[in-house]
N, C-alpha and C positions, 0 to 999 in steps of 0.2 A: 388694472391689475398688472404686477410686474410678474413676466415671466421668466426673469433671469434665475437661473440655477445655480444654487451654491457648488462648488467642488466638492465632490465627493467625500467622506470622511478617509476610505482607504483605495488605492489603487493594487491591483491584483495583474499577475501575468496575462493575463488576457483582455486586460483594458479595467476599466473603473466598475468597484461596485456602488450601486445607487442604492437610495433609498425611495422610498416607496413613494416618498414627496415629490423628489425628481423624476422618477417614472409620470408621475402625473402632470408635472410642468411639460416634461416633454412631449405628452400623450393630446396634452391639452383638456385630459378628463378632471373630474375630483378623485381625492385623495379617494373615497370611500370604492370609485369605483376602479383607481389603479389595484386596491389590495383585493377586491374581486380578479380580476388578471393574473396577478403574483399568483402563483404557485398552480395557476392552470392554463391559461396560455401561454402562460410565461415562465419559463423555471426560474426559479429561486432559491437562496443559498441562505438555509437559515442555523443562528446561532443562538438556543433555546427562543428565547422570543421575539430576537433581532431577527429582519428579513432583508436580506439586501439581493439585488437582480447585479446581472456582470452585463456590463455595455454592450456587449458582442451579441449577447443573447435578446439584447433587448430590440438589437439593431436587426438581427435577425428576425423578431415577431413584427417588428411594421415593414420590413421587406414582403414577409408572406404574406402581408395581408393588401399588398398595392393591386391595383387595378389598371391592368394598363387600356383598359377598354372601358374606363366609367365615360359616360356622355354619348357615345358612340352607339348606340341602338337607334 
C-alpha cells in the first residue's frame, strides 16, 4: 500500500487543510474510520458537504493522544 499523501487541495494561515483521505494516510486508520474522528476529536472545517481538518489541529490531536509511558508498567 502506498502511503504517500497528495498536497493538499488548499493551504490556509495556519498550515494546510486536509482531507479526510489524508487524515487517514497519516493516521494510518481507514478512510471510514478517520470521518468518525473528523468532527469529534478532531475539529473540522466544513463547507456544506466538504469537510477538510487544518494541520495544526490535526498535529495537535495525535500530540494528546501520545504516551510517554506505553511499555513501561
Amino acid at each position: 500500500m502506498d502511503n504517500q499523501i497528495n498536497p493538499p487541495a488548499v493551504v490556509y494561515g495556519e498550515g494546510s487543510l486536509l482531507r479526510a483521505r489524508d487524515v487517514a494516510a497519516i493516521l494510518g486508520v481507514s478512510r471510514t474510520q478517520a470521518y468518525r474522528l473528523l468532527g469529534g476529536s478532531i475539529p473540522v472545517i466544513r463547507f456544506g458537504k466538504v469537510v477538510r481538518v487544518l494541520q495544526s489541529d490535526l498535529q495537535r490531536f495525535i500530540e494528546s493522544r501520545r504516551d510517554d509511558h506505553a511499555g513501561g508498567r
